[in-house]
C-alpha atoms as an extended CHARMM CRD file, in Angstrom:
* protein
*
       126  EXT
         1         1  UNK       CA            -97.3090000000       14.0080000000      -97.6850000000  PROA      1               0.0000000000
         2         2  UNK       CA            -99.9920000000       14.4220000000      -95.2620000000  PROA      2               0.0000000000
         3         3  UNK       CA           -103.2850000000       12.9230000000      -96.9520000000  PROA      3               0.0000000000
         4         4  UNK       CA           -107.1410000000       12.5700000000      -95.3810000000  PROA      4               0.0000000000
         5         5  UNK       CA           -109.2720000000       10.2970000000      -96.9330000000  PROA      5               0.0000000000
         6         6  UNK       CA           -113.3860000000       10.7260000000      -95.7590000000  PROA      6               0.0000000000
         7         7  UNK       CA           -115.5040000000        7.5430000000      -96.6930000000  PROA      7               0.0000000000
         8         8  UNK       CA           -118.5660000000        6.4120000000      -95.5110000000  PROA      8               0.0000000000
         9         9  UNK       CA           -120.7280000000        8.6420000000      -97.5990000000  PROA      9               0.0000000000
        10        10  UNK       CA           -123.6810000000        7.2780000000      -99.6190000000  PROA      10              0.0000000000
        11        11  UNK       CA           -127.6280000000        7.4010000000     -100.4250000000  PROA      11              0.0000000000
        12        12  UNK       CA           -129.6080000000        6.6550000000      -97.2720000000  PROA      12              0.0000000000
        13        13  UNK       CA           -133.6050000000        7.3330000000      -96.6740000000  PROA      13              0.0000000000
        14        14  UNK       CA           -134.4510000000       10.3780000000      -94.0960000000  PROA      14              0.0000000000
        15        15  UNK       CA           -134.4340000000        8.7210000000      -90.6290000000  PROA      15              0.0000000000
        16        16  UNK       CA           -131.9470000000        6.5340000000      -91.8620000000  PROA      16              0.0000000000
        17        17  UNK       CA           -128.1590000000        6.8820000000      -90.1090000000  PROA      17              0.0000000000
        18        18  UNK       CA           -124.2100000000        6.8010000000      -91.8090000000  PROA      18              0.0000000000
        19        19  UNK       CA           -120.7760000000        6.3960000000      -90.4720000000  PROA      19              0.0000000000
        20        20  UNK       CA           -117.9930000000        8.4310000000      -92.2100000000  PROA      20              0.0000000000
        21        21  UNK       CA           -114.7800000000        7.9120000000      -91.3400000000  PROA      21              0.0000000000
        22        22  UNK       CA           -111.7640000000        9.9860000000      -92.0590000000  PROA      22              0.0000000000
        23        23  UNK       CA           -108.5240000000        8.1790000000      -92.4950000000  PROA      23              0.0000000000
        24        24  UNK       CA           -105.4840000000       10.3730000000      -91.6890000000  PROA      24              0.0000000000
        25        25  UNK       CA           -101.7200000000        9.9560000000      -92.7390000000  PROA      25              0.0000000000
        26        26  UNK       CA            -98.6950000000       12.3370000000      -92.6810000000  PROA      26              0.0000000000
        27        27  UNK       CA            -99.4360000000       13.9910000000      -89.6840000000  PROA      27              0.0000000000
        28        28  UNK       CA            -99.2140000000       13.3810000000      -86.0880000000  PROA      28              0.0000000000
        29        29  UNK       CA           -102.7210000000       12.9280000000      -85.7600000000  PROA      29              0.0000000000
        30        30  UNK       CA           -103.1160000000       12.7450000000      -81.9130000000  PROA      30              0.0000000000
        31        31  UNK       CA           -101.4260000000       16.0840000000      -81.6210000000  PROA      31              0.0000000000
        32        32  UNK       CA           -104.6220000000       17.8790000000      -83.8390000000  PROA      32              0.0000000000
        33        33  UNK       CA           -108.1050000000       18.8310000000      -83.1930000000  PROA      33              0.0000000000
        34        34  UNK       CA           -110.4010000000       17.5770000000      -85.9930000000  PROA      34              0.0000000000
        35        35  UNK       CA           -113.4480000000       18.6060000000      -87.2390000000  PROA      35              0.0000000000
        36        36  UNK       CA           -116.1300000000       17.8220000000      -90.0640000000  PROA      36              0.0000000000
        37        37  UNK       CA           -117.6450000000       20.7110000000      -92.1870000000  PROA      37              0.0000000000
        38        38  UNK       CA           -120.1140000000       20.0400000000      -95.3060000000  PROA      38              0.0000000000
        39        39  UNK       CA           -120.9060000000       21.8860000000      -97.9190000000  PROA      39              0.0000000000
        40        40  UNK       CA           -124.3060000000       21.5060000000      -99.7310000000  PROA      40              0.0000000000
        41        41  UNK       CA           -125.3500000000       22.7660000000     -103.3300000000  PROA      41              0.0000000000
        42        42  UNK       CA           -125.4430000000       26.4020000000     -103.8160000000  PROA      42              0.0000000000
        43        43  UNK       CA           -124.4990000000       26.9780000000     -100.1040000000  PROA      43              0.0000000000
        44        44  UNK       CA           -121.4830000000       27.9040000000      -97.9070000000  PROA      44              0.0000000000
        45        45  UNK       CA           -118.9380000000       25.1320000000      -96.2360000000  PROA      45              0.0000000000
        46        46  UNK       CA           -119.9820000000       25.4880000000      -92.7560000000  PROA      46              0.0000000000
        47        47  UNK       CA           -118.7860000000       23.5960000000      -90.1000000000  PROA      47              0.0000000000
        48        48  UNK       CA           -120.1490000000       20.5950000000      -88.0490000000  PROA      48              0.0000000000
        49        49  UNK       CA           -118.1990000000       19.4740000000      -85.0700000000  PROA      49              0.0000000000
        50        50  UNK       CA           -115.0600000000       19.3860000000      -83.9830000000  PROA      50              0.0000000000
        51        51  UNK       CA           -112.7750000000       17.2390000000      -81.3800000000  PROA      51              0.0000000000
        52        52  UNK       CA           -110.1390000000       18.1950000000      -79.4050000000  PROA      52              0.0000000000
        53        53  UNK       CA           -107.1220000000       16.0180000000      -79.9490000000  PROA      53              0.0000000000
        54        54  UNK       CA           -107.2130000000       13.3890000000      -77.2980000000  PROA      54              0.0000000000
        55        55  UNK       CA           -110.7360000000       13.3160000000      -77.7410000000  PROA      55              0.0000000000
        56        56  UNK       CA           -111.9780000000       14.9840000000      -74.2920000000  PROA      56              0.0000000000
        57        57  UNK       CA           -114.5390000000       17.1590000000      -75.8150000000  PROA      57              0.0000000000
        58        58  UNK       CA           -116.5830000000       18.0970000000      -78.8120000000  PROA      58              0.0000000000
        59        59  UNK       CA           -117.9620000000       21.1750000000      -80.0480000000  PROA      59              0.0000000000
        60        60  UNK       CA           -121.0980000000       21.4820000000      -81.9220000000  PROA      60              0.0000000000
        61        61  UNK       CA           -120.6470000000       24.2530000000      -84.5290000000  PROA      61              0.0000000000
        62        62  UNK       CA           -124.3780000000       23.4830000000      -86.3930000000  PROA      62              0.0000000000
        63        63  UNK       CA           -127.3220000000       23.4450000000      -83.6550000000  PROA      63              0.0000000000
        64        64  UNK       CA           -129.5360000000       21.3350000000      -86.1760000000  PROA      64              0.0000000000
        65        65  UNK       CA           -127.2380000000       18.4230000000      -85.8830000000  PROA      65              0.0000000000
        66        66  UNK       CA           -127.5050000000       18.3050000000      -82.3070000000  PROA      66              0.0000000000
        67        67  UNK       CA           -128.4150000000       15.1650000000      -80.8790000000  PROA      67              0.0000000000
        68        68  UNK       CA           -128.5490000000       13.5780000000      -83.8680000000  PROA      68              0.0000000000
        69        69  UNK       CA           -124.4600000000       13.3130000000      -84.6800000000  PROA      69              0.0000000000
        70        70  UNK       CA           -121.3250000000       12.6630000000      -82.7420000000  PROA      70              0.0000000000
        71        71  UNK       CA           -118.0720000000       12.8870000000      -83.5910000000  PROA      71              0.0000000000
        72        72  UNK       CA           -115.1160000000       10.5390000000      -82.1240000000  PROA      72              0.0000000000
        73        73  UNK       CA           -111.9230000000        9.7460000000      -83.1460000000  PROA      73              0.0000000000
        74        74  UNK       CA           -108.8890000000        6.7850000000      -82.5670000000  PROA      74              0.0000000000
        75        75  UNK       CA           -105.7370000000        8.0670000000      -82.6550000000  PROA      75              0.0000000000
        76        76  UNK       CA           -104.3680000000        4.6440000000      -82.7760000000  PROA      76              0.0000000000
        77        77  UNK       CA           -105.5710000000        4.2560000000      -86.1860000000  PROA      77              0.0000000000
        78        78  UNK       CA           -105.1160000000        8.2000000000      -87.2150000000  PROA      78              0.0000000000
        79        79  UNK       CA           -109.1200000000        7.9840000000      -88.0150000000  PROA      79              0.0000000000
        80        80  UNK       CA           -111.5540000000       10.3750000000      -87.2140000000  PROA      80              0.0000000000
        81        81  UNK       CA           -115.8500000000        9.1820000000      -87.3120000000  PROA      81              0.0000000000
        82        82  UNK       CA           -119.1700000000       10.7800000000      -87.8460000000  PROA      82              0.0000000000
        83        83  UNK       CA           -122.0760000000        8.7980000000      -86.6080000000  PROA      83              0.0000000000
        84        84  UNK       CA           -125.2690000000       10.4250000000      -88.1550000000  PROA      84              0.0000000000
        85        85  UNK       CA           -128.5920000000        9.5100000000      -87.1320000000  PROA      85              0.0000000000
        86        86  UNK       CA           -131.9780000000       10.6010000000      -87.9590000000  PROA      86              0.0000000000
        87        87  UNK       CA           -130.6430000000       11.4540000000      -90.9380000000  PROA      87              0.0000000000
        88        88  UNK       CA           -132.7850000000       14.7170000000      -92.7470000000  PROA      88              0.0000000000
        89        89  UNK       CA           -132.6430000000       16.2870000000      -97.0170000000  PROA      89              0.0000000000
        90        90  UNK       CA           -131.1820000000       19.3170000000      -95.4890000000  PROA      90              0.0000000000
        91        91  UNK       CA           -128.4050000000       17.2070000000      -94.1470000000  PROA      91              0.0000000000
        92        92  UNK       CA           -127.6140000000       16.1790000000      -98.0510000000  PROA      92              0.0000000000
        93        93  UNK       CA           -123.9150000000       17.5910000000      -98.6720000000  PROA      93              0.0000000000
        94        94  UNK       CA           -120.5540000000       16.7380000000      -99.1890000000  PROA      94              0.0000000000
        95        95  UNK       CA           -118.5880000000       16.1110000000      -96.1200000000  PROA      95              0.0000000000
        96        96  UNK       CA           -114.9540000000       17.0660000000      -95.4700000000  PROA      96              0.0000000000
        97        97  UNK       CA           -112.6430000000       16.0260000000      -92.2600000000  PROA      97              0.0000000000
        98        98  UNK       CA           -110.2900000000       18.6630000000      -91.3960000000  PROA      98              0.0000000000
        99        99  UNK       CA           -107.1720000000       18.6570000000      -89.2280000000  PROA      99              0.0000000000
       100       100  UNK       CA           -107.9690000000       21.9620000000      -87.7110000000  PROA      100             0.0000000000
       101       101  UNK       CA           -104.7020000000       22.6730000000      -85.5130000000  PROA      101             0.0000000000
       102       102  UNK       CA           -103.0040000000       21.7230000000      -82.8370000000  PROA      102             0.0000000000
       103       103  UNK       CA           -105.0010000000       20.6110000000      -79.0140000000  PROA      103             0.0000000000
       104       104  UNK       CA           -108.1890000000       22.1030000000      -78.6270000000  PROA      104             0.0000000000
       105       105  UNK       CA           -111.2600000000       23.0270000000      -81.2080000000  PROA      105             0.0000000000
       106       106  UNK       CA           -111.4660000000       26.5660000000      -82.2680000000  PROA      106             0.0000000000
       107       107  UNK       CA           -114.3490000000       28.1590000000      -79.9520000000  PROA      107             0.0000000000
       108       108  UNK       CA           -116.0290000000       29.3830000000      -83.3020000000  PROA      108             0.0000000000
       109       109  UNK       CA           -115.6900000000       27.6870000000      -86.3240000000  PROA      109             0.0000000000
       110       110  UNK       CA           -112.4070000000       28.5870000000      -88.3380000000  PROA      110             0.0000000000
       111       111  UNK       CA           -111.7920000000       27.8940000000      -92.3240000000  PROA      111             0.0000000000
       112       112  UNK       CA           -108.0570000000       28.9060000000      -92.7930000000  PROA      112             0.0000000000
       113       113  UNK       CA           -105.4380000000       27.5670000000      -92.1980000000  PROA      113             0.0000000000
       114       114  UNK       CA           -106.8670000000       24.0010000000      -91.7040000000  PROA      114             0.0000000000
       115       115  UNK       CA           -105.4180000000       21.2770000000      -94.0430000000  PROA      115             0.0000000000
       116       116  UNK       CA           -108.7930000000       19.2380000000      -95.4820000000  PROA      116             0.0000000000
       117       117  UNK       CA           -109.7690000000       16.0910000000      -97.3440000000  PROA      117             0.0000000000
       118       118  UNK       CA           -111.5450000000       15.6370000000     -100.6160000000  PROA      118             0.0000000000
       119       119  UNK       CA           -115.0340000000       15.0660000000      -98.9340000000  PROA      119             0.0000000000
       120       120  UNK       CA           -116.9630000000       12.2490000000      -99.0920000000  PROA      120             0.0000000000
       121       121  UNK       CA           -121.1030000000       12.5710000000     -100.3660000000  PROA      121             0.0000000000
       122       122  UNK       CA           -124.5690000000       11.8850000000      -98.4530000000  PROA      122             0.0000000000
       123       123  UNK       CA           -127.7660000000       12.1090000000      -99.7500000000  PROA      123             0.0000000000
       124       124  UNK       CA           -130.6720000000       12.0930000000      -98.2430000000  PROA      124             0.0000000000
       125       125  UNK       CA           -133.9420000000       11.3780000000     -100.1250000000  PROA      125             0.0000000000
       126       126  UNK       CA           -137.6780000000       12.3180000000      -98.2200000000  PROA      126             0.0000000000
């Protein structure tokens, strides 16, 4: 049963910072790019960033978060991260890990076909 578990989430001031992490079992996670998406009230999931699966490169699928988050990953513990800084209110959402397929990150974000985690909450008050 492949399972992915996102923690990390919470209530943090703006300008404050969060870890998620994204705990993986079931599948071989070295073999799979992963990404984060979030999905805030009333909006579309969209995607974050993604990380090819031996963790050579990132792509950046949300220019706002630029600079701000990074995404890395340990495939000797099957866990995927999400350091957030400079935390904003338009970053409140719920954010989901993804295995998004095998080697390298989709060029443009992709929704199907990935398998997903329940998502894990941040909130960010002004």
């Amino acid at each position: 049963q492949v399972r992915l578990v996102e923690s990390g989430g919470g209530l943090v001031q703006a300008g404050g910072s969060l870890r998620l992490s994204c705990i993986t079992s079931g599948l071989t996670f070295g073999d799979y790019a992963m990404g984060w998406f979030r999905q805030a009230p009333g909006k579309e999931r969209e995607g974050v960033l993604c990380i090819t699966w031996n963790g050579g490169s990132s792509t950046y699928y949300t220019d706002s978060v630029k600079g701000r988050f990074t995404i890395s990953r340990d495939n000797a513990k099957k866990t995927l991260y999400l350091q957030m800084h400079s935390l904003k209110s338009e970053d409140t959402a719920m954010y989901y890990c993804a295995a998004q397929g095998l080697g390298n990150c989709p060029p443009t974000v992709r929704y199907e076909d990935n398998i997903w985690g329940q998502g894990t909450q941040v909130t960010v008050s002004s």
